[in-house]
C-alpha positions as CSV (number, residue, x, y, z in Angstrom):
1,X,22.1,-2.4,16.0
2,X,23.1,0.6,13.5
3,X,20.7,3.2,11.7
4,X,20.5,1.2,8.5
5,X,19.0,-1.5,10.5
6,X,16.4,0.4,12.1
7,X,15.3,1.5,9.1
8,X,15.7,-1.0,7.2
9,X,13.4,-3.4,9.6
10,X,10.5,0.0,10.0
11,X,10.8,0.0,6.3
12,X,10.0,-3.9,6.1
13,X,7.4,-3.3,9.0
14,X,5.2,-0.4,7.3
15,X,5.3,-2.1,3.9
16,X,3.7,-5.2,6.0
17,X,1.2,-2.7,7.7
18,X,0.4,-1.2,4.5
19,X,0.0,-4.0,1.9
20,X,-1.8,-6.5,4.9
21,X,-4.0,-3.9,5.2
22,X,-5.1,-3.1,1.7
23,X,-5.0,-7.0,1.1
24,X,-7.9,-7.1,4.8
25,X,-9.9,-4.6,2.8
26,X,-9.8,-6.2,-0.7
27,X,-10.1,-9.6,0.7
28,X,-12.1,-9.4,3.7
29,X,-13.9,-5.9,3.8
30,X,-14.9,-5.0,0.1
31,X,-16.8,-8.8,-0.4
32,X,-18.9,-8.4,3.1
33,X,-19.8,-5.0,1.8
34,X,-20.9,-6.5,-1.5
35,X,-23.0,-9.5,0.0
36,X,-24.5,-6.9,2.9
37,X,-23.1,-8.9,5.8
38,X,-22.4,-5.4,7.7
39,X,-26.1,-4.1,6.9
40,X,-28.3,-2.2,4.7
41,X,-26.0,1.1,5.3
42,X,-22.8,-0.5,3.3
43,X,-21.6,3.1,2.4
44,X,-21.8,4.3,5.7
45,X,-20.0,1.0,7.0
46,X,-17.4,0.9,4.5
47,X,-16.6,4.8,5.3
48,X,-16.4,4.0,9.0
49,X,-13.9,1.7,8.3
50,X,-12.1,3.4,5.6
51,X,-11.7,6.3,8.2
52,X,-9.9,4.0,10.6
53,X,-7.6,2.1,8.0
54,X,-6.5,5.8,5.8
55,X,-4.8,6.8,8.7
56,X,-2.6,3.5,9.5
57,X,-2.0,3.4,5.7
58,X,-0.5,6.9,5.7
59,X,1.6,6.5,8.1
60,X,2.7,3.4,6.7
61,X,3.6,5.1,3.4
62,X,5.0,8.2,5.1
63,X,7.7,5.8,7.0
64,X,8.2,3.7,3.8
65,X,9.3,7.0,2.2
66,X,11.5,8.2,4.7
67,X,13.0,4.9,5.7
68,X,13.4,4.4,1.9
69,X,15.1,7.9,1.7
70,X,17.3,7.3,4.8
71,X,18.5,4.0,3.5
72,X,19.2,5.2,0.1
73,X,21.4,8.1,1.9
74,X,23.2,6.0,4.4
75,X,24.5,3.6,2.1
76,X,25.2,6.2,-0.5
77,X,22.8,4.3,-3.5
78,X,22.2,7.7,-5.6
79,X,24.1,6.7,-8.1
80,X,22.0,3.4,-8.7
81,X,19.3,5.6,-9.6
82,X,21.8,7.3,-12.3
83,X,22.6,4.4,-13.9
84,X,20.8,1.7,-16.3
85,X,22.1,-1.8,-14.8
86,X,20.4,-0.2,-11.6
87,X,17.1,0.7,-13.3
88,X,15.7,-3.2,-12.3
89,X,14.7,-1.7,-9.0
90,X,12.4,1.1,-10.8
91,X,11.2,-1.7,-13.1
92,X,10.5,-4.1,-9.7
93,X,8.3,-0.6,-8.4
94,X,6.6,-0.2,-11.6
95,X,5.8,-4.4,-11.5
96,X,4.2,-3.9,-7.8
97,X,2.8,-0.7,-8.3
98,X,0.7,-1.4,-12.0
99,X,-0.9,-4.6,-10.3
100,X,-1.9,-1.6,-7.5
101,X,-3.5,1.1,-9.2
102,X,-5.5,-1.9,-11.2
103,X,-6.7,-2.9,-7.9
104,X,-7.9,0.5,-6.2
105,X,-8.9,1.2,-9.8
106,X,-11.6,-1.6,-9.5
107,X,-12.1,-0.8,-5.4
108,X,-13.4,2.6,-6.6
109,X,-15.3,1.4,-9.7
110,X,-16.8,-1.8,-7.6
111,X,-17.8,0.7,-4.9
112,X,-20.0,2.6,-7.4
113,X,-21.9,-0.7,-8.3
114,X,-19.8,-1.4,-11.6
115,X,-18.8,-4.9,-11.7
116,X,-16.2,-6.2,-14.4
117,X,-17.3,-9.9,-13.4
């Protein structure tokens, strides 16, 4: 198996690793907080496991990065980032990442007791 490979399938992993585990805490974690399954100390329970997941998650996005880097210079793919028939994968970042900030927007809002629903 070559380098690009390697990285290419960490790459693939860590974006797993990373986007499960926001998904676990969006889907899973933030509406037992909200309904008080984990107790009357929901802060203190939501930092305990925020605390565990920060540090999987930035080492998730620290490997997406530098797999991302390390595929973009093994396969020479500067130059897609110079020109405009290229620019579809900054658009395809921009579609997953607005969606994104939306969600932790409304994580960190929700967590103060606002509710938009």
């Amino acid at each position: 198996m070559d380098n690009f490979a390697i990285a290419r399938s960490l790459h693939v992993l860590a974006v797993v690793i990373w986007i499960g585990g926001v998904a676990m805490v969006t889907m899973v974690v933030l509406p037992a907080i909200r309904r008080g399954d984990l107790g009357p100390n929901r802060l203190q329970e939501f930092e305990a496991i925020e605390r565990r997941f920060v540090w999987h998650a930035r080492v998730a996005m620290l490997i997406v990065g530098l797999t991302g880097l390390d595929m973009t210079e093994y396969a020479n793919l500067w130059d897609r980032f110079r020109f405009g028939e290229f620019w579809w994968l900054q658009r395809l970042h921009w579609l997953l990442i607005v969606p994104s900030l939306i969600t932790i927007f409304g994580a960190v809002v929700g967590s103060h007791g606002w509710s938009i629903f």
